[in-house]
N, C-alpha and C positions, 0 to 999 in steps of 0.2 A: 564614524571616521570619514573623513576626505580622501577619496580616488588619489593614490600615491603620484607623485609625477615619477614618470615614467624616462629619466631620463639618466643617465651615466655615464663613463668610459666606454666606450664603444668595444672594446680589446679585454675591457675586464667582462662585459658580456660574453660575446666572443669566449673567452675561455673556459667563463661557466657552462655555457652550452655546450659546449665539447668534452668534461668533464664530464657532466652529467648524461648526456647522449650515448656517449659511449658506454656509460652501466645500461643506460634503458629506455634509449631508442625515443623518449617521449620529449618533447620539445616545450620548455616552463614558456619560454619565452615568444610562443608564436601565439600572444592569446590576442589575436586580431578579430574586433568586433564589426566586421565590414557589413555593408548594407543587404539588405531583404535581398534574397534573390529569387526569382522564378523561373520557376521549374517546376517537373513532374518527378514522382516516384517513381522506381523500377515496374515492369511487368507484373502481375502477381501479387505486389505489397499490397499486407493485410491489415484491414482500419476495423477495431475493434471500441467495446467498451467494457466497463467488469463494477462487479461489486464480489463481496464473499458472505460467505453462509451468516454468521452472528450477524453481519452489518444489517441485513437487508431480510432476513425470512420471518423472523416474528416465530410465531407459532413454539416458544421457548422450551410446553412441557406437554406436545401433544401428540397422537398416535405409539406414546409410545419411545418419545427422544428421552434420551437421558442428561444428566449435568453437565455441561460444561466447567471450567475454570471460570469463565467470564460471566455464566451465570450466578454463580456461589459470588463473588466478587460486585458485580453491579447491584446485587440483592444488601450490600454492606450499606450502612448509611457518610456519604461523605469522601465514596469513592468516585464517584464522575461528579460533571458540572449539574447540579439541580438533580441529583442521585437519579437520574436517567437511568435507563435498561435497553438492552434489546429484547424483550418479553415479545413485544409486538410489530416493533420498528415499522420496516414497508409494506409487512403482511406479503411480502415475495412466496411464503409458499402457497397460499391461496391463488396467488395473482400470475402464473407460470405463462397463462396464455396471452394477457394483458401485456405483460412485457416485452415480450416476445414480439408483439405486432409494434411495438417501441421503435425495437433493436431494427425490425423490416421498414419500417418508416425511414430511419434513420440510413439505409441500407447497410448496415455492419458488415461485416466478411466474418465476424467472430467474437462472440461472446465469451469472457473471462470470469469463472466465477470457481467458487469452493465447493467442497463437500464436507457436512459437518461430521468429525468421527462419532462424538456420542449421539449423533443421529443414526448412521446408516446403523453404528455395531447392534443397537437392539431389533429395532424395525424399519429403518425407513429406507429402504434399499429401494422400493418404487417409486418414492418421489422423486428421486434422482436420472430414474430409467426414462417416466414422463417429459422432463425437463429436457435431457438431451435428446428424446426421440423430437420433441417439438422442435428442438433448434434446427437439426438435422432435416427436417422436414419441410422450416423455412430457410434452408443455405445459408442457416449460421454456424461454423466453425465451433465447436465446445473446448477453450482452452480448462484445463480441468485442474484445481489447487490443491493438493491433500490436504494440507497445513495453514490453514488460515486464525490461527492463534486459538483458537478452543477443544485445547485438551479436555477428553473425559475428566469429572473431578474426581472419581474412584481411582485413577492414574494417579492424580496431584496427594490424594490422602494418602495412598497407601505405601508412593513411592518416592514422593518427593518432587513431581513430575520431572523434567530435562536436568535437574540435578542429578539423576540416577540412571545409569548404564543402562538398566530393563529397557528404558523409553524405546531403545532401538527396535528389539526384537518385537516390541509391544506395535512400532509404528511400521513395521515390515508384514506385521500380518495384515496389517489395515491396510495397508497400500496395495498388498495382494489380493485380499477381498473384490477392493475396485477395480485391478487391472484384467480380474476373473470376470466381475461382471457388467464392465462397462469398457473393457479394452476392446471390443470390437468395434464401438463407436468412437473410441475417444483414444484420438493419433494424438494429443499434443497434452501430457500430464507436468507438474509443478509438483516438486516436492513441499519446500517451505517457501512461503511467502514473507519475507525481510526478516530472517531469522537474528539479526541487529536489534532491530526492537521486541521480539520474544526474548531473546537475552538479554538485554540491558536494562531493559523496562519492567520486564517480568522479575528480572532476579537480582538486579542490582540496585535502580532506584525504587523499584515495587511501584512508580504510575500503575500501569497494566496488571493483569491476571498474571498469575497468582498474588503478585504483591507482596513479596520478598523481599530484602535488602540484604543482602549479601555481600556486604561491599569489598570492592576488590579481587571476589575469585567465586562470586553466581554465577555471573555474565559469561566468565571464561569456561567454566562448567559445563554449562547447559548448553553453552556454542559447541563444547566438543563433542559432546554428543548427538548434537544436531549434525554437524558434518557426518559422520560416521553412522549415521540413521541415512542421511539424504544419499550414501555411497552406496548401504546395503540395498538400500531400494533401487539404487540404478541398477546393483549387480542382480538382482531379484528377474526386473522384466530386462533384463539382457540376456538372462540366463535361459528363462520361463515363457517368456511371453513375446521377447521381439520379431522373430521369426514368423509368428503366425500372426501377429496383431501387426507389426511394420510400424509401429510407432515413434514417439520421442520423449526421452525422462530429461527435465534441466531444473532447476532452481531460480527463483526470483531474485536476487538481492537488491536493496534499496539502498542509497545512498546521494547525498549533497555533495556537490564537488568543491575543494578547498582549493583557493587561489592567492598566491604567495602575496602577501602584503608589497613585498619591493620585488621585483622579477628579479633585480641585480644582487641579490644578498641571498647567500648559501643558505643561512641558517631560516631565513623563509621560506625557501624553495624545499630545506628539508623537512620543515614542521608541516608546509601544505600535503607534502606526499606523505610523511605519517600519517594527515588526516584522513587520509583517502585510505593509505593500508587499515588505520583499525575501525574504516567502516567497513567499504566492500573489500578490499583487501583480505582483511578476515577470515572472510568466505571463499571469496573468489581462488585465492592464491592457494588452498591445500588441493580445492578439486582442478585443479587445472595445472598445477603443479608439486604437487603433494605433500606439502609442509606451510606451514604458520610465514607470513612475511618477515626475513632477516628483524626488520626494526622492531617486529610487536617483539620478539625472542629477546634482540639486546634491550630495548629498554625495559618489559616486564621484571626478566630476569635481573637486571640492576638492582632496579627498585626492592624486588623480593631479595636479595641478599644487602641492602642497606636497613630494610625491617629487621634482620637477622634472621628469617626463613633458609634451611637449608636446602632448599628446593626453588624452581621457577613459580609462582601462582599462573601464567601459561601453562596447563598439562600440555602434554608430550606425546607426537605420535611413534609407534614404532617403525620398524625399517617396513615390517610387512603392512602396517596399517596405511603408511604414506604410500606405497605402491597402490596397492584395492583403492586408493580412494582417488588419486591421478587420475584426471579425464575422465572423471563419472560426471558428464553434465553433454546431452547431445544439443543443447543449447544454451545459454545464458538469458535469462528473464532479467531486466533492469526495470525497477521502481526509481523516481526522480522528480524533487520538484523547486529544490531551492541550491542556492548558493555560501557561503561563505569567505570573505579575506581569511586568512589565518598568519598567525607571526609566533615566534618562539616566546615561550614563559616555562620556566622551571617552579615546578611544585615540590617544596621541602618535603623532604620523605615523614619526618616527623608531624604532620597534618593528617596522618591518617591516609590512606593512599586507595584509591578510587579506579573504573575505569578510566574517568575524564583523566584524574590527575597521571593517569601513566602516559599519557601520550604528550603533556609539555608543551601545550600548541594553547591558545587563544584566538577565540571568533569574533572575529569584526562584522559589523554590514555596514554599506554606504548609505546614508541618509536620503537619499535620492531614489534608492529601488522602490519599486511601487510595491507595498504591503497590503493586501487589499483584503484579507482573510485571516488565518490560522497568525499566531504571535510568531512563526518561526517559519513564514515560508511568503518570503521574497522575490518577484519576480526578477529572475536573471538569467533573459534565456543561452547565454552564452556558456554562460558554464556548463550546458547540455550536452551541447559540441567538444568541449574540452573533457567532461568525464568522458562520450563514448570516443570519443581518441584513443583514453588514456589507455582504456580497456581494450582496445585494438592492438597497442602496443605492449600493454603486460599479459595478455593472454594468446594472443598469436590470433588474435582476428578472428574469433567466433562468430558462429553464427547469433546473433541478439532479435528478442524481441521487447518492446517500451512493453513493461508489464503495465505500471501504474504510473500516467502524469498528466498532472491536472490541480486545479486551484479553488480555495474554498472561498466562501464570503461568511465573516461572520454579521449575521443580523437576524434578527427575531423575526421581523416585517418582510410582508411578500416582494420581492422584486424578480420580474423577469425578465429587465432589460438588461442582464450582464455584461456590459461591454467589455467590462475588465477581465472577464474570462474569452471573450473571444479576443484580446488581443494578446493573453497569455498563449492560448493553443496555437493563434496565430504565429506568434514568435516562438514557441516553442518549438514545433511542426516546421517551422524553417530551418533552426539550426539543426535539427536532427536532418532534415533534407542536405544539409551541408556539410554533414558527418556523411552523408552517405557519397557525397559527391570528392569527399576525402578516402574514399573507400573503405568505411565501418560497414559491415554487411551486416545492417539494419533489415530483416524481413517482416517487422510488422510493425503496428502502433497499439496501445490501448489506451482511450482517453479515461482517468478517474474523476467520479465515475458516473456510472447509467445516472443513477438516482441519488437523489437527498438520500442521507442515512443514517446510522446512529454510530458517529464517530469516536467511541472507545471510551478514554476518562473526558474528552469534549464533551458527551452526549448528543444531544443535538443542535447544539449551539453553532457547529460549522454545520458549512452546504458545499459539498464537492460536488453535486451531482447535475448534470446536464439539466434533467429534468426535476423540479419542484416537486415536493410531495407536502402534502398541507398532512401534517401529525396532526394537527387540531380532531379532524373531522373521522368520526370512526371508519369511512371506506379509505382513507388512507389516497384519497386523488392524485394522480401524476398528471404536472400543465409543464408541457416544452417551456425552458428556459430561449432565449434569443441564440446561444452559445450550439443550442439542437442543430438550427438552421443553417449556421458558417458550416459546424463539422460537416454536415450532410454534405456541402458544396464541394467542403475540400475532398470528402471520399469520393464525390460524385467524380472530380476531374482531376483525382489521383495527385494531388499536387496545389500549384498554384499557377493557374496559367500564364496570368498577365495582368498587370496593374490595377487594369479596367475593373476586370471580372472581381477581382479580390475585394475590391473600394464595394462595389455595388452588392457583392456578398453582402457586407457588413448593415450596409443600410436597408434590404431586404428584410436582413434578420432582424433589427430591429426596428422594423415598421410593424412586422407579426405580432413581436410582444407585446406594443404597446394595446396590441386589442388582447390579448389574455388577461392583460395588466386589469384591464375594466371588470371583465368577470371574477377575476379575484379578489375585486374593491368587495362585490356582497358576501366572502367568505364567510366574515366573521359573523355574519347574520344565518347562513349556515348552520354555523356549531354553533351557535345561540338556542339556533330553531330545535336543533338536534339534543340540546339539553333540556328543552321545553317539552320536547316530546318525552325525553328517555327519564326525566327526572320529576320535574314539575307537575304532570299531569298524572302518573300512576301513584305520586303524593300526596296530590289534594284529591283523587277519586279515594284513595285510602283513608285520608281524615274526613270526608263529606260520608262515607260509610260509618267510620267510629261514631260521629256526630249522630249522624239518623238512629244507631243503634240505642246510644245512651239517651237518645227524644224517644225513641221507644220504647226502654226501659220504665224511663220516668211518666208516659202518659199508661202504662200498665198496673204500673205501683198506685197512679193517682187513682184510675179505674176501681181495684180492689180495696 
């Protein structure tokens, strides 16, 4: 689509904004794209990076881990791109110390990563202990994930997994485990990481693990008991552990910001903020306010009594469950990387009725956003600014931290001249500086992510990661991307100080790559070499053995 013009009755503005203001304080119409600004961060603000357990540790069935969902699933033929795994991925558990002098280069303030449950619950409770004694050791920050989408798969068989009420109690003892034996070092825990795409993905269109389709009422399912797992565990180390560990439990959610196709037209302004309630809304709205957003309620509930259900397909919380579960979040985690227009469409009930199709809303993009990676994530860094607004306004100003944002490239072929990633962090990094100078109390950043990884049903076809990882080669190499040396900058000077510095950043950074770029050129001669060694040669010493055997057979037999 073409950029709407932006033009109306000045008085029928006007009145919408006052309509609307007055339910909820958020303002459709101030979506002003004003220039770059510089400046610095608050005191204190923390610049991180993250990846999680499945993306990046490899090591899928060793010392001792057990199944994931996502391993049973990558292991299917024709569920990722080129039936990829994360078997091996970064080789992150091997490489703890490696990394780590990454993240010190880079100077972080704080490392974002997971913990895998069917890892720690059998044996791996000291890999984890290593890992955050090492961060701590180099003044990295451990932000600590419990849920980074790989359920036990003995969970998935035996109970359905987030379909089933147990999940709770199931995911309360494992989160107590960790606050038992790693709450001493780790002030800042994450229940679920974008619990959106574990429910929609996993249980509605089945992309993701487990690979479900449930249409219409998985999604809604397995979110309710996601909320109400992520509550118990607040009430857990609030109950148990706050006091003597002084920590903080909050939640990630991830979402795209929806912006009204025409600012001047109601029924745009109301399909974009449905967008936004049945993504973060979803989530955001029962623990911060204790119930489902009004709209997900009417329209679900519509829909489910024009099917002829006598029931909402929304389950229901009780008076006491919306209580316990208000204000269980000592933070808010925001994942964030694209945008959307949105305008109203109604979907006939008789089509079979879906998450998409309950919300009535259609996604536009402008042909002009720069796409430069993933099929669904558009540079728009404005909409950045306008989600953390939004969430200012319907939440009463939390305290937030950027869990995940950041930009992929898809391409098979080495490039480490990313400019198109250092002008998204570029812009991105500013509106959120603009969010904060709007007063969104923004205390940290994390760019997605550290490293190349194995991006879910993508495989490894996208590269989110700062730094390159050649999969090719069995040690699994890390070479700084150009995008390493901006972020460095901007942590270095908290901010952006002035024109000058910013321009010459860029060019800094890539003048670096282009000499990586040259050692890269003999890669493929590398894994050549590396298959010459590991294949070719213990082959033909193998068949030049058979040979000599059967010459020696046959000059033995001639002998007698």
């Amino acid at each position: 689509m073409m950029l709407p013009q932006r033009v109306g009755p000045v008085c029928h503005v006007l009145v919408l904004v006052l309509c609307l203001s007055a339910a909820e304080d958020f303002d459709w119409s101030a979506n002003n794209h004003d220039s770059f600004y510089y400046g610095t961060f608050p005191n204190g603000f923390s610049w991180g990076a993250g990846g999680s357990a499945y993306q990046t540790e490899g090591a899928w069935d060793k010392d001792g881990k057990g199944l994931s969902i996502w391993d049973v699933f990558t292991h299917k033929k024709g569920k990722t791109f080129l039936n990829d795994t994360g078997d091996s991925s970064c080789d992150g558990y091997y490489k703890i110390k490696d990394d780590i002098s990454l993240m010190k280069e880079m100077n972080l303030n704080h490392y974002r990563f997971s913990i895998s449950w069917p890892r720690i619950m059998p044996t791996g409770i000291r890999y984890y202990d290593v890992l955050i004694d090492e961060l701590l050791e180099n003044k990295i920050t451990p932000i600590v994930t419990l849920y980074h989408w790989d359920l036990p798969q003995v969970l998935q068989e035996k109970y359905g997994g987030w379909q089933n009420i147990s999940m709770i109690n199931y995911f309360n003892d494992f989160a107590n485990l960790c606050f038992e034996r790693y709450g001493d070092r780790v002030k800042h825990w994450i229940t679920f990481n974008n619990p959106w795409s574990v429910a929609v993905e996993g249980y509605e269109t089945g992309e993701h693990a487990p690979g479900l389709k449930l249409r219409g009422t998985g999604a809604y399912r397995a979110a309710h008991h996601i909320i109400k797992a992520h509550a118990k565990v607040w009430h857990t180390y609030d109950s148990q552990w706050r006091s003597k560990q002084k920590g903080m439990v909050g939640i990630s959610l991830s979402g795209d910001w929806g912006e009204p196709v025409d600012i001047t037209n109601q029924k745009d302004i109301e399909a974009a903020e449905r967008y936004v309630q049945f993504y973060i809304g979803w989530f955001a709205t029962p623990i911060f306010h204790g119930d489902y957003p009004q709209v997900m309620k009417d329209f679900i509930g519509r829909k489910s009594a024009l099917q002829g259900l006598g029931t909402s397909r929304l389950p229901t919380f009780s008076s006491q469950e919306k209580s316990y579960i208000k204000g269980t979040s000592d933070f808010l985690g925001v994942g964030h990387f694209t945008t959307r227009y949105i305008t109203q469409k109604s979907y006939p009930s008789n089509r079979g009725t879906t998450y998409f199709s309950d919300r009535d809303v259609a996604e536009l993009v402008d042909p002009r956003w720069p796409d430069p990676g993933s099929e669904w994530l558009y540079s728009v860094p404005w909409g950045f600014r306008r989600l953390l607004n939004f969430m200012k306004t319907h939440y009463g100003n939390p305290m937030i931290y950027i869990t995940e944002n950041g930009v992929s490239e898809k391409m098979m072929c080495t490039e480490l001249c990313d400019d198109w990633r250092i002008k998204y962090y570029k812009d991105y990094i500013n509106e959120m500086l603009k969010a904060i100078r709007d007063g969104v109390n923004v205390k940290g950043y994390t760019a997605w992510s550290l490293l190349d990884k194995f991006e879910w049903d993508e495989g490894y076809s996208e590269r989110f990661g700062l730094y390159y990882v050649d999969f090719r080669n069995q040690n699994k190499p890390r070479y700084p991307k150009a995008s390493v040396q901006f972020y460095k900058r901007i942590i270095q000077s908290n901010g952006f100080p002035g024109q000058r510095e910013v321009e010459t950043w860029k060019r800094k950074a890539t003048e670096t790559c282009s000499t990586s770029n040259q050692l890269l050129a003999a890669d493929p001669l590398t894994s050549h070499m590396e298959m010459v060694t590991e294949v070719v040669v213990p082959t033909v010493c193998t068949l030049c053995i058979l040979i000599s055997a059967v010459f020696l057979m046959f000059l033995l037999r001639k002998r007698n």
